[in-house]
Backbone bond lengths (Angstrom), bond angles and torsions (degrees), N, CA, C in turn:
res aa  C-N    CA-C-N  psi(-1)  N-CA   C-N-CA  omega(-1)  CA-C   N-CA-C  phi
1 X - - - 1.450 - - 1.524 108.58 -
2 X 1.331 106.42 116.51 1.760 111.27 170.25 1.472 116.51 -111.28
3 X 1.583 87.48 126.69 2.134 79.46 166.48 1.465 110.50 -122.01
4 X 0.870 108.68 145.50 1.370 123.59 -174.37 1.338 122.65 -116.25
5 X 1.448 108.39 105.36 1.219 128.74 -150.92 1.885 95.02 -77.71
6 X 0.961 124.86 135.42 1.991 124.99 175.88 1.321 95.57 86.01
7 X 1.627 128.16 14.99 1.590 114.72 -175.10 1.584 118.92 -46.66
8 X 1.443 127.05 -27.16 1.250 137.89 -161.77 1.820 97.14 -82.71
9 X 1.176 132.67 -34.79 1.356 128.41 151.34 1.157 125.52 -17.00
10 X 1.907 107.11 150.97 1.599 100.74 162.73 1.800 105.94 -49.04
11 X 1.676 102.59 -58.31 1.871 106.68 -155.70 1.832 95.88 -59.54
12 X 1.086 111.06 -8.91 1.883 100.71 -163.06 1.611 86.64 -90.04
13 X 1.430 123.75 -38.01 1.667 118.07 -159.48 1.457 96.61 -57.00
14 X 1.573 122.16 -46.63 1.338 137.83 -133.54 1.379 73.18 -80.50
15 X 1.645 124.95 -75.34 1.401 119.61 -168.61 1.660 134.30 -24.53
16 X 1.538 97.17 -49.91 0.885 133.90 -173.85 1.935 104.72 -60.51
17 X 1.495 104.88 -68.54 1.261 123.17 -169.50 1.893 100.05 -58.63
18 X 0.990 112.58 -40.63 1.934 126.38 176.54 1.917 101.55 -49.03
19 X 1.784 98.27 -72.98 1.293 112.26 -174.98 2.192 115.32 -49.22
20 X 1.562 88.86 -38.96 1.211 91.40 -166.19 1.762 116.27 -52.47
21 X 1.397 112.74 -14.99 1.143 132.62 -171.30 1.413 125.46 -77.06
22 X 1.418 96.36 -27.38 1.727 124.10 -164.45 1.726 92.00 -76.15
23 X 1.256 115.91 128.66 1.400 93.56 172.33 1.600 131.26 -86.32
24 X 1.298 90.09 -12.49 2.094 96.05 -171.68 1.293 102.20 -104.13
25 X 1.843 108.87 21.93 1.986 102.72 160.35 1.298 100.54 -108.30
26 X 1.220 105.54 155.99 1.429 137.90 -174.38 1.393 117.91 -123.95
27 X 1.450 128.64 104.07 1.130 136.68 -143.73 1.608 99.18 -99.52
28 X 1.727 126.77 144.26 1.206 103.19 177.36 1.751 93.67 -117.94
29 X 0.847 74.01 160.34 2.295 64.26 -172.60 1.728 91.56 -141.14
30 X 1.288 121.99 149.53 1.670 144.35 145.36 0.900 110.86 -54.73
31 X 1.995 130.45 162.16 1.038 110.44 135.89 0.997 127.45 -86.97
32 X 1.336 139.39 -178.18 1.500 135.25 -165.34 1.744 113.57 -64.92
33 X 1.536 118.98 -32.38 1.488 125.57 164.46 1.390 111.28 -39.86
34 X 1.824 117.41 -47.33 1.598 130.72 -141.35 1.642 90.49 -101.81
35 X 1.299 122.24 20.03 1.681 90.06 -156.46 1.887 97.81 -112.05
36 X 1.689 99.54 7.66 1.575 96.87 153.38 1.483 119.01 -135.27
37 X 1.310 100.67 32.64 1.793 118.98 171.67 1.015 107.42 -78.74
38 X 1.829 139.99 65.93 1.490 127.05 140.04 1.227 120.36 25.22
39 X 1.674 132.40 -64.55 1.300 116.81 -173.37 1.822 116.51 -82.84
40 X 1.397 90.66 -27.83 1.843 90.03 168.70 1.325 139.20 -72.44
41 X 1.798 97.23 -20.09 1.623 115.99 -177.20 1.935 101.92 -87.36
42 X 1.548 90.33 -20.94 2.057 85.57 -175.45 1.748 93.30 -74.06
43 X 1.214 117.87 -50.68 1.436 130.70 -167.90 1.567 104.51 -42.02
44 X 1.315 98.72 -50.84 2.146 111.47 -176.47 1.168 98.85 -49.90
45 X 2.107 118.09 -73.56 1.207 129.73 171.71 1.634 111.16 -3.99
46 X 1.281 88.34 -74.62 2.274 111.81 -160.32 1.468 84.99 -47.71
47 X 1.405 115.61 -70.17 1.544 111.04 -147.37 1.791 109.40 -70.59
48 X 1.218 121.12 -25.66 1.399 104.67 -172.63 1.417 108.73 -78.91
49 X 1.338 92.40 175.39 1.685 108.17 -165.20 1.762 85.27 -91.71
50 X 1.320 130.91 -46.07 1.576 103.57 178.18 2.011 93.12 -139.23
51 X 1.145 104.63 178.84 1.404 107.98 166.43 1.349 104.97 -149.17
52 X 1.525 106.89 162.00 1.693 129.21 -170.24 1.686 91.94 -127.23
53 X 1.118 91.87 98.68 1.839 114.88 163.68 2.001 93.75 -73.77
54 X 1.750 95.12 119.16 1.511 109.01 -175.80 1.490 90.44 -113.97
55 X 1.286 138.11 58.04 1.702 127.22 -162.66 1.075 126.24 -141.39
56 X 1.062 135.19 147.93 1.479 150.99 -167.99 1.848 78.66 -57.16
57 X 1.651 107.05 157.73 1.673 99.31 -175.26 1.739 109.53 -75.95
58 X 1.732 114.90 -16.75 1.296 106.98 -167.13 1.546 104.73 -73.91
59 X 1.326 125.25 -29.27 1.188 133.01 163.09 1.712 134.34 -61.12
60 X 1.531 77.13 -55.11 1.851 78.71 155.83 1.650 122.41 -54.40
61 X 0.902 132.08 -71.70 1.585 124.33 159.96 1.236 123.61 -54.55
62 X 1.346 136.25 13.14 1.746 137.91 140.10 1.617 93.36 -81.22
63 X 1.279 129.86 -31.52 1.508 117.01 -178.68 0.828 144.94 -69.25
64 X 2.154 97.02 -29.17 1.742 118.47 163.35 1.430 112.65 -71.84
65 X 1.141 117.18 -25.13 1.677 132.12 -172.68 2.098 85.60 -68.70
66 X 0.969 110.08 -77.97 1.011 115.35 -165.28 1.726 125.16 -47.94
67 X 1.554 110.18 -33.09 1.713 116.88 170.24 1.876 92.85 -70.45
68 X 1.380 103.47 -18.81 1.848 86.45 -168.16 0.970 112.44 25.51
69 X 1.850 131.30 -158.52 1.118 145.37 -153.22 1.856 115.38 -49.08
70 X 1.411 122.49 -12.38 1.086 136.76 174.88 1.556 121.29 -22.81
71 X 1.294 141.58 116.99 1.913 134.39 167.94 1.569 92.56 -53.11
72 X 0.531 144.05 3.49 1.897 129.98 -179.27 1.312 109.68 -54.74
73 X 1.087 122.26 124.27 1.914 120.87 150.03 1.275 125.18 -55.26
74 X 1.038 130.75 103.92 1.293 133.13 171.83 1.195 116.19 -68.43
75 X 1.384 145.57 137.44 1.561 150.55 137.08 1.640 119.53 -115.49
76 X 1.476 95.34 101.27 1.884 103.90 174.71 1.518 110.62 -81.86
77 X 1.391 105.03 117.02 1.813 92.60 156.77 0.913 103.56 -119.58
78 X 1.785 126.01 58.84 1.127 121.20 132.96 1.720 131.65 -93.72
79 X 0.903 140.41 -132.46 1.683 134.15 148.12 1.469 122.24 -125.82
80 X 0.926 95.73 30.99 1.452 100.63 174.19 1.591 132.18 -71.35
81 X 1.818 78.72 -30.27 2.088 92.99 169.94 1.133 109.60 -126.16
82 X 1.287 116.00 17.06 1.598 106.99 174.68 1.774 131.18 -68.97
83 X 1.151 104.09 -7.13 1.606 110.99 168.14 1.438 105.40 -144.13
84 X 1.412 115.93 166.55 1.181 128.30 154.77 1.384 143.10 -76.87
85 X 0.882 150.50 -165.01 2.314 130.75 -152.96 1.624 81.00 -149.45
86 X 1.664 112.33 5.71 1.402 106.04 -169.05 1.841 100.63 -122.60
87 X 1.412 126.23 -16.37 1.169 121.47 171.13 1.629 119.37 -80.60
């Protein structure tokens, strides 16, 4: 099960439109009311097996904050983690 957090985006459609194809994924989607409700987007986070952060980077890292301790897979295509503050 993937949710994909910014699905309503250009980068979330594309994700979305790719995955939708796969047959043994299971997409978890909001409805359009829930899809900047904090407590519904942590809930998506927890339960999927991975998520695709579609987000501006300040959002994307309110999103890792938010799966906290969660098994979820994360995938950012934003830049928020793409390097280290140490290289």
């Amino acid at each position: 099960r993937v949710f994909i957090d910014g699905e309503a985006g250009t980068t979330g459609l594309q994700v979305r439109e790719r995955l939708e194809k796969h047959p043994e994924i299971e997409i978890l989607s909001l409805e359009p009311a829930l899809r900047k409700d904090e407590s519904a987007r942590q809930e998506a986070l927890k339960t999927a097996d991975a998520a695709v952060l579609c987000l501006p980077d300040d959002a994307a890292i309110a999103a890792v904050a938010l799966a906290g301790d969660a098994d979820t897979v994360i995938v950012d295509a934003s830049t928020a983690f793409r390097v280290s503050e140490d290289w």
